[in-house]
TISE-441285 format. One record per residue (C-alpha): z negated, y, x negated; residue in three letters. Coordinates in pm, whole numbers, plus 50000, padded with zeros to 5 digits. Layout:
ZYXALA...
//
This chain:
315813591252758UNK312193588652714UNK309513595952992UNK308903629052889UNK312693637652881UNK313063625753229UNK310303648753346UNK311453679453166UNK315043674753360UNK313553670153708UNK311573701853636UNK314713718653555UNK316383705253870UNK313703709654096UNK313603751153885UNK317343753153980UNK316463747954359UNK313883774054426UNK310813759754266UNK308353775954042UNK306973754453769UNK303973748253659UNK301653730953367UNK298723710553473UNK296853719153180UNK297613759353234UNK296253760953565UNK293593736953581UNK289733754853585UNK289713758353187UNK292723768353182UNK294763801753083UNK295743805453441UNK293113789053682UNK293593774154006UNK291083751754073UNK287713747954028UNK287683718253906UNK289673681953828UNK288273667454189UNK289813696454330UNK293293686654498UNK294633716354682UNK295163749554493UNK292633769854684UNK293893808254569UNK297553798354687UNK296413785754998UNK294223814655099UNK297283840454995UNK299603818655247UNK297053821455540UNK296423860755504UNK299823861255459UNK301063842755762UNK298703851955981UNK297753885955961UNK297163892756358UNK294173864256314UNK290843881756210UNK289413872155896UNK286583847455974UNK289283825556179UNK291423821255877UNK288903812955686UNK287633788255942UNK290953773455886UNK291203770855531UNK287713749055548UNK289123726355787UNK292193718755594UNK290153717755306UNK287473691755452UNK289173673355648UNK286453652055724UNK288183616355832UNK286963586355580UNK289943564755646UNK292843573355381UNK295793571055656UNK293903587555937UNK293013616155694UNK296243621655664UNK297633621155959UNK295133644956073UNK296313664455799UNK300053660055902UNK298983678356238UNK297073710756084UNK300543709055839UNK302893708956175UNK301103722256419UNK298603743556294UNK295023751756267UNK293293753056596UNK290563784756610UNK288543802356762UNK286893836356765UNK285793870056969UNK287573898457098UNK286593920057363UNK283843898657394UNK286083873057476UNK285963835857322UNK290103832557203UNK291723806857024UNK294673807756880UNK296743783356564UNK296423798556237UNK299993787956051UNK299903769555675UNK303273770455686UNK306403798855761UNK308573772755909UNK311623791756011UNK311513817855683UNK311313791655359UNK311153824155137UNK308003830955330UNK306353804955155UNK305753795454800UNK306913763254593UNK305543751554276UNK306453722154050UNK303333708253898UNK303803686753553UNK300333665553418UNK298013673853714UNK294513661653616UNK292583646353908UNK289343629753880UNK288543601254152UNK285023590554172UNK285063564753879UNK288773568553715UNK290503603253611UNK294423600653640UNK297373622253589UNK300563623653783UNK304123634853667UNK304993657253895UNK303463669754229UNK305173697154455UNK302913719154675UNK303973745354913UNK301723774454970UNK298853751554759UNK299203720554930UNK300093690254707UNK302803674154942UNK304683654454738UNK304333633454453UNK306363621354154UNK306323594153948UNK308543588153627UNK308953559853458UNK311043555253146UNK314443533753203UNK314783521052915UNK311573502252858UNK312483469153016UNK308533467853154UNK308833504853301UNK310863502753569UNK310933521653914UNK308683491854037UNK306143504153816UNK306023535053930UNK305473522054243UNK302563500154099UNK301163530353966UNK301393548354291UNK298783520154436UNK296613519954155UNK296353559954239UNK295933556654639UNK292653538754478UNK291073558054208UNK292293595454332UNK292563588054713UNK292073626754787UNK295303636554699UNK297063613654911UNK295183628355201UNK297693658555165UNK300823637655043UNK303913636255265UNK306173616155070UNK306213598454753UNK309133594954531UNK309623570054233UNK312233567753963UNK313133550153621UNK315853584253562UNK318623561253711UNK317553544854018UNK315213569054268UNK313013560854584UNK310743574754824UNK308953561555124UNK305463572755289UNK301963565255224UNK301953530455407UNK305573521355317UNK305373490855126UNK308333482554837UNK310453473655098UNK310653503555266UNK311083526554968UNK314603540055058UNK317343562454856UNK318373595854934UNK322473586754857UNK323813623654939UNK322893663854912UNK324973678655197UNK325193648955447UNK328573644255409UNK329353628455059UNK327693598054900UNK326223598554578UNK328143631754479UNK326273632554133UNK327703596654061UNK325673560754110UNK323333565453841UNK322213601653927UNK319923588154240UNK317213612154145UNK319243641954077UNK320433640054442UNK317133631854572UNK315693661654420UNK318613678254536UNK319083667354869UNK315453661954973UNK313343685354796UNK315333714754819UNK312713740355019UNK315063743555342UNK315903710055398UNK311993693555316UNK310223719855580UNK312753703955810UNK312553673455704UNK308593673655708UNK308343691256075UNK310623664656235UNK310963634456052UNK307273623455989UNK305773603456267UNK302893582556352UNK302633549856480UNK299283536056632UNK299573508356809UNK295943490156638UNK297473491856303UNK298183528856213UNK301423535456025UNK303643562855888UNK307463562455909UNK309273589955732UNK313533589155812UNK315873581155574UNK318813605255496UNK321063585955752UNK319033596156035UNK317943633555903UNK321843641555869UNK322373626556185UNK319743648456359UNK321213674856245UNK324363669856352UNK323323664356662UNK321203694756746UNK324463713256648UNK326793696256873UNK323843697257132UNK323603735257134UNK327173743657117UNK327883716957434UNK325083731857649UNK326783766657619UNK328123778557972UNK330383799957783UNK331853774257575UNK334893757157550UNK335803734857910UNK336763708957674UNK333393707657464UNK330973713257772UNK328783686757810UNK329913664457554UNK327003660957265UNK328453635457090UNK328173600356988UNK326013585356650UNK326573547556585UNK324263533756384UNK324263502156288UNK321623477956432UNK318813473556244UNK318943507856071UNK316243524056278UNK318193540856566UNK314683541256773UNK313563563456505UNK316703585556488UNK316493591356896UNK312803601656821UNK313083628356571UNK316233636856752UNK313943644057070UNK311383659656869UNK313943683556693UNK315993692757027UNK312233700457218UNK311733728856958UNK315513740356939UNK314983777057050UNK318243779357158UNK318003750257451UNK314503770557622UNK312213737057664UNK314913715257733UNK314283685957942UNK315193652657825UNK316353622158034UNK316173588157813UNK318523565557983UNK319183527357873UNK320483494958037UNK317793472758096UNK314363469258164UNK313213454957887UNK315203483757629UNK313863513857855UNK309983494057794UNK311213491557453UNK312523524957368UNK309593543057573UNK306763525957375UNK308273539357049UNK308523571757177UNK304563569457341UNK303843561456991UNK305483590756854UNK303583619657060UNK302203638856747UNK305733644156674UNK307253651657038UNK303913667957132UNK304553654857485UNK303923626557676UNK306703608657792UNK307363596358164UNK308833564958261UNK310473566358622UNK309933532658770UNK311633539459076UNK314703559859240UNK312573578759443UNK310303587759149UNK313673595558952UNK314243619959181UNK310873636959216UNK310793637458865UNK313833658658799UNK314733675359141UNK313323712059081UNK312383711058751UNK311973743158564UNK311603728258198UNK310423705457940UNK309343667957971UNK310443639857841UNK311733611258137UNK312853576358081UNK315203556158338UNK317583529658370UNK321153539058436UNK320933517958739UNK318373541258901UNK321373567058942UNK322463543559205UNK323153564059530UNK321053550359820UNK322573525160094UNK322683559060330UNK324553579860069UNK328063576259877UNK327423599159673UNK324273603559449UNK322083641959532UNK322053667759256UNK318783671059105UNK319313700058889UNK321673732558792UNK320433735058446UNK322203738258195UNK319183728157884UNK319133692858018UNK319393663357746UNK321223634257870UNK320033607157570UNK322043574357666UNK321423540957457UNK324243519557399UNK326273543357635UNK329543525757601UNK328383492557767UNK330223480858060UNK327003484458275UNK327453521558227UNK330153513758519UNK332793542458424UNK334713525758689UNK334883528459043UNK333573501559241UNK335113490659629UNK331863492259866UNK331643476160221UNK329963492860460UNK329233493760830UNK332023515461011UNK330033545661130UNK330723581361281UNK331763607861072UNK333793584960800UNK336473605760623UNK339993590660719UNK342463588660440UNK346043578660515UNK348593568860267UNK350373537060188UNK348303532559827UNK345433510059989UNK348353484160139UNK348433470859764UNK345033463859759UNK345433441460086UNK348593425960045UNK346473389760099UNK344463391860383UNK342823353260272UNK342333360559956UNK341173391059932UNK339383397360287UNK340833431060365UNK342383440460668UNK346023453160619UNK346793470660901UNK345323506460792UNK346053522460446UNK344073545460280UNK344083566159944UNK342203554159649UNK340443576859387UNK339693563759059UNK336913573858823UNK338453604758676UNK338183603358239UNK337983638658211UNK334823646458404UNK336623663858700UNK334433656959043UNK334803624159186UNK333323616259484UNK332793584759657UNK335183585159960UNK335883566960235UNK338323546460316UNK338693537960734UNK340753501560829UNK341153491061171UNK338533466261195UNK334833470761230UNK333773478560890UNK334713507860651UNK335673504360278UNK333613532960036UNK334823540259695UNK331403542259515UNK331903557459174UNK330443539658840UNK326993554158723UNK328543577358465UNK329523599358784UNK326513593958957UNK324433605658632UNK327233638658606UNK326533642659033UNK322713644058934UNK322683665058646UNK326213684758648UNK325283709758379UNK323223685458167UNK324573678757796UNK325323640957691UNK324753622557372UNK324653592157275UNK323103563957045UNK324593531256964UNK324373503956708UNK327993489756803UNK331513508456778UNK333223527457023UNK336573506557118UNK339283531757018UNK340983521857339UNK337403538157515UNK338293565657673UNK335753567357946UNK332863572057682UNK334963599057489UNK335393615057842UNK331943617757920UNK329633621257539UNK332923634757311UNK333803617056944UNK331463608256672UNK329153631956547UNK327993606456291UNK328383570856135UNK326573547955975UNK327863515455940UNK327263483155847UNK328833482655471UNK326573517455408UNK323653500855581UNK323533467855371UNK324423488455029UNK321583510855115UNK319163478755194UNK318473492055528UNK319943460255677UNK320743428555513UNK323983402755525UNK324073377255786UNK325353347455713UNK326733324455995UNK326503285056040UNK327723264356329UNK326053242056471UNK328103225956760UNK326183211757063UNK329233205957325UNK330153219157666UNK332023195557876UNK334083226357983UNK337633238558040UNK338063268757683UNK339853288257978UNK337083283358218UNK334193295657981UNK335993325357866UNK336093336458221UNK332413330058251UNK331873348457952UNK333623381058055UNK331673382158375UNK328933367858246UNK328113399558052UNK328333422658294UNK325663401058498UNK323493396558244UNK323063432858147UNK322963448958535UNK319343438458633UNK319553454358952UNK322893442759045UNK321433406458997UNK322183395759383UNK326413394659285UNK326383361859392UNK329813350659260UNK329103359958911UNK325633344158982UNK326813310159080UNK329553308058773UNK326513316358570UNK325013288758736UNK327523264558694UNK327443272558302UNK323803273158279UNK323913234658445UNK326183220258189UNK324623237657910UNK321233226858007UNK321733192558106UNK318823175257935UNK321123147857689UNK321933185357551UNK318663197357475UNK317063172257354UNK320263170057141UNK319383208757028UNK316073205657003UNK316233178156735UNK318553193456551UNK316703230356546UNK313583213356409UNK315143192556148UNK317323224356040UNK314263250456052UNK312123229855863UNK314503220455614UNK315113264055590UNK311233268055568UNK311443247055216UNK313953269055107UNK312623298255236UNK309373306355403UNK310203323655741UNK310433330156095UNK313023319256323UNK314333327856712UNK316203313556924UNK318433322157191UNK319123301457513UNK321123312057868UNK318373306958124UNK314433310958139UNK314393274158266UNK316753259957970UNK313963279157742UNK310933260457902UNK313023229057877UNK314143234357496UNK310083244657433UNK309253206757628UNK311863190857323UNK310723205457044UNK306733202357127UNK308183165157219UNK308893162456861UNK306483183956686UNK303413181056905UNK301083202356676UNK302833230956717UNK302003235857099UNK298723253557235UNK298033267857561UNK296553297257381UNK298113330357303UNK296463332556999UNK297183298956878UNK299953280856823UNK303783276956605UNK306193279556940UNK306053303457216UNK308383314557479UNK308843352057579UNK310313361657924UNK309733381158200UNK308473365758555UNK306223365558848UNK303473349159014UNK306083340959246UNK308203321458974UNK308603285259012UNK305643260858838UNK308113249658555UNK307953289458473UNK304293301558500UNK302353283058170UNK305193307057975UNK304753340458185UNK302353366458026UNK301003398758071UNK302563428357857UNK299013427457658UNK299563395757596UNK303083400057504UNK302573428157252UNK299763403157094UNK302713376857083UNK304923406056946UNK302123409256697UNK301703379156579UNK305383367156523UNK305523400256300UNK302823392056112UNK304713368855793UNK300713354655773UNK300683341756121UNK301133307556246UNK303563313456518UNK306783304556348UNK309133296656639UNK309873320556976UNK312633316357230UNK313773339657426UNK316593352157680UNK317163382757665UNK313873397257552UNK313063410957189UNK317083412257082UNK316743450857052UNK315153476256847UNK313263446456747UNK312383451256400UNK310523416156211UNK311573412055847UNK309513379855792UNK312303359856036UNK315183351055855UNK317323323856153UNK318153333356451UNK319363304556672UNK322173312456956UNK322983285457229UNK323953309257493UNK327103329557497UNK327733361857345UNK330053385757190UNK330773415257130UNK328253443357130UNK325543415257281UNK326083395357002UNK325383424856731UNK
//
């Protein structure tokens, strides 16, 4: 099939789907058909004015045309910024102003009928002219909705064996050069060779050019393998699904570098899916058994889940159906609800909200407690801990459009499970009698509890009736409280808000305390799909074995209980699980150890840096063992140390205070700092190679220059994904 050939069929696809098409050369300012003034001229003016009068008829006429200038001039030198202010007018509208009643108004004029796609029009544009300032150049294809050239296509032929869909992508930067106006307006660009398809955004580099594998978001490649730009065309560019796509799944990242991210199908489908399950679970009138229950997407690490829970936001803000929902981000740990937070601050074009991160209980509280709509509020789970005066946490609100957005919801530190509180014996303690406590307290040595006094005990209940914390009375001088796990406390707080959750691990089938609380999958996308699709790649394990002199038995146990320390920051003062940490953290760290690691890290990452230039991170058990490993390795390679942030091969990353011991401090930064570090060990240019960390960075953290990861601490399980 030659060039041509390939052209003429995505015309006729891209005809079949709603599209009118369109010669170049037949509407182009000496043409039969005009509609342009001229080959610098990017945006079809005519078709651009008859959308605005069109949409916007309650807007006088000097407004509109106000707004057609702006998009028209947009004013902004820098390609990227251009368009992102572009993206805004697109999404949001154009902002103007004008008198009535002798009144200054303003008011968004609309370039786009959003809800009603048959409100708007849709050509298919073959051999566009455009004229840059010193080349003239001629895409294949470019699509523009009510005039606006949104996306572009470029064809190359498959069977030339120097033609291929890397080509076109060639050709696409030669074209952001010479004819940069037109990428001012572009929201996507697509590539093809007729049998393998991409598309990516204006910054995405080769790497992130992505297919579009299905058409209704359930089956993969239904066309067959070698149809990828049939079902792009298809499944992206059909009119109803690309004003979805291009309202809430193009965002903006500045954070000193600006970028644009546009989703892949994985996460659009998922969306989707979600906002359905969403609206039907928030329904008072629904079924008992669906209420409340939004669902559950696992996505595989690596596959941008961050992004996913951002356009899922965005798209559940504008639902009309929730009424300015308000949204509750909850995660584990510090460090994921920074994490997770800073990509959604990024992302405010698209949520057109700031979000709020609660960094207390109290301001949890004040936060939610009254709220009438809207806002966007980030929290740990451990911030639904009830306070040492209560056993059960307050309810904060009656609403019923409130957006319960859990990472990672079926962790452990989620605490489905009831916990067995001490507490001083005080007035007004609720008395249960009934021989089930006496099997709690059958060993008064081992276990500390009196056995003179039974009580009844409530467990967490799996299918979201009330549970309350209650009270359990003994004969001595303390009382016994049944505190319920956090998954109660969060349904106490919020007992009409909708759950859904995001994770990058499976569900255990056996998990029926996650299925109680979010319901089933709403959508998967594993790690086979993931690595065929190049979103993630294959890991490939090597051991390295640096002994424990420990019991197998022993560190198993450790392990277990291990996990649920290391993920509860603010249950950190469990001193039994503390100290077996401890004990584990002094064998593994015993200095003959390190030293032993560190020698054999350096001699295997530079041996993998002549194979392969790269980054590498490594994993250790304690902030101290990571100062210590740092201390071997800068023993050994002394060149690679500087005090400097901004200098340097090895750095540490933790968390700490000026209160930290002196071993500590030289490795404790600022956040600044840390997002420079961040920064830098993305950047595949930069000099710092090596970082070690605990449990910082090991989420949502997305560097494609590292290719080792060193582990000397233990982990399994979801932790180890």
């Amino acid at each position: 099939m030659t060039e041509d050939q390939l052209e003429q069929e995505t015309l006729g696809w891209l005809a079949d789907i709603g599209y009118t098409v369109r010669s170049g050369p037949d509407i182009a300012h000496d043409g039969p058909d005009p509609q342009r003034t001229g080959y610098t001229q990017v945006i079809l003016p005519s078709r651009l004015r008859d959308a605005i009068n069109r949409l916007n008829p309650h807007i006088p006429a000097s407004a509109r045309e106000d707004a057609f200038k702006q998009v028209e001039n947009l004013d902004t030198p820098v390609l990227l910024a251009a368009n992102r202010t572009f993206h805004k007018l697109l999404t949001n509208g154009v902002n103007v102003e004008y008198q009535k009643d002798g009144e200054t108004r303003g008011d968004f004029v609309r370039l786009v009928d959003w809800a009603n796609p048959q409100n708007n029009e849709f050509w298919a544009v073959s051999q566009f002219t455009l004229k840059g300032p010193h080349h003239t150049r001629r895409p294949d294809i470019l699509l523009f909705i009510n005039g606006l050239p949104l996306v572009l296509i470029e064809l190359k032929n498959a069977v030339n064996e120097d033609a291929d869909i890397w080509k076109a992508y060639d050709q696409i930067q030669t074209y952001k050069a010479q004819i940069p106006d037109v990428f001012e307006y572009n929201e996507i660009v697509v590539v093809s060779d007729g049998s393998e398809a991409r598309f990516g955004s204006l910054s995405a580099n080769a790497e992130r050019f992505m297919q579009w594998r299905t058409i209704d978001g359930v089956e993969l490649d239904p066309l067959g393998q070698f149809n990828e730009l049939e079902t792009l065309v298809r499944g992206l560019l059909d009119p109803t699904y690309l004003l979805d796509y291009l309202r809430y799944f193009v965002l903006f990242e500045d954070d000193g570098t600006l970028i644009k991210k546009i989703a892949g199908y994985h996460q659009y489908h998922a969306v989707r899916l979600a906002i359905q399950h969403v609206v039907q679970a928030s329904r008072p009138q629904g079924k008992a058994s669906e209420r409340g229950k939004g669902g559950v997407v696992w996505h595989t690490q690596g596959s941008g889940k961050s992004i996913t829970m951002t356009c899922f936001a965005a798209r559940v803000m504008q639902e009309p159906a929730m009424q300015n929902p308000t949204l509750v981000v909850i995660t584990d740990r510090n460090d994921l609800d920074g994490q997770l937070f800073g990509v959604f601050s990024l992302a405010q074009d698209l949520l057109r909200e700031q979000p709020v991160q609660a960094t207390t209980r109290q301001q949890l509280r004040e936060l939610l407690s009254n709220r009438p709509s809207g806002g966007i509020v980030f929290a740990t789970i451990q911030k639904f801990m009830p306070g040492e005066d209560e056993d059960t946490f307050p309810r904060l609100s009656d609403r019923s459009n409130i957006v319960v957005i859990a990472d990672e919801a079926h962790r452990t530190q989620y605490g489905f499970e009831a916990r067995l509180k001490k507490k001083p014996r005080s007035k007004g303690n609720r008395v249960l009698e009934t021989p089930e406590m006496s099997d709690l307290a059958e060993d008064d040595d081992a276990s500390g509890y009196p056995t003179s006094a039974p009580a009844t005990v409530y467990d967490l209940n799996a299918d979201d009736e009330e549970n309350a914390a209650l009270t359990a009375q003994f004969a001595g001088s303390e009382t016994y409280t049944y505190q319920a796990g956090y998954a109660q406390h969060l349904r106490d707080a919020l007992p009409h808000a909708t759950f859904v959750a995001f994770t990058g691990t499976p569900v255990s089938s056996t998990d029926r305390d996650t299925r109680a609380v979010f319901g089933d999958y709403i959508h998967i996308y594993d790690m086979q799909q993931a690595k065929e699709d190049g979103a993630t790649v294959a890991i490939y394990y090597e051991s390295r074995l640096a002994k424990l002199k420990l019991k197998e038995a022993d560190l198993e146990s450790i392990d277990d209980e291990v996990d649920e320390l290391a993920e509860d920051e603010e249950e950190h003062t469990q001193a039994r699980l503390k100290s077996k940490w401890a004990a584990l953290e002094k064998v593994g760290g015993a200095e003959p150890r390190i030293a032993s690691v560190a020698a054999d890290l350096v001699t295997h990452f530079e041996e993998r840096n002549t194979a392969q230039d790269g980054k590498a991170m490594v994993v250790a058990m304690s902030r101290e063992i990571c100062v210590h490993l740092y201390n071997e390795i800068v023993k050994l390679r002394p060149d690679w140390h500087d005090d400097d942030p901004e200098k340097g091969a090895i750095k540490v990353i933790m968390t700490g205070s000026a209160s930290d011991k002196a071993l500590l401090r030289p490795h404790i930064h600022s956040g600044q700092i840390k997002k420079r570090l961040e920064k830098r060990f993305k950047d595949p240019a930069d000099p710092l190679k090596l970082v070690i960390v605990r449990d910082m960075w090991l989420t949502g953290f997305d560097a494609p220059c590292v290719h080792t990861m060193y582990i000397d601490k233990p982990m399994k399980g979801h932790n180890l994904m």
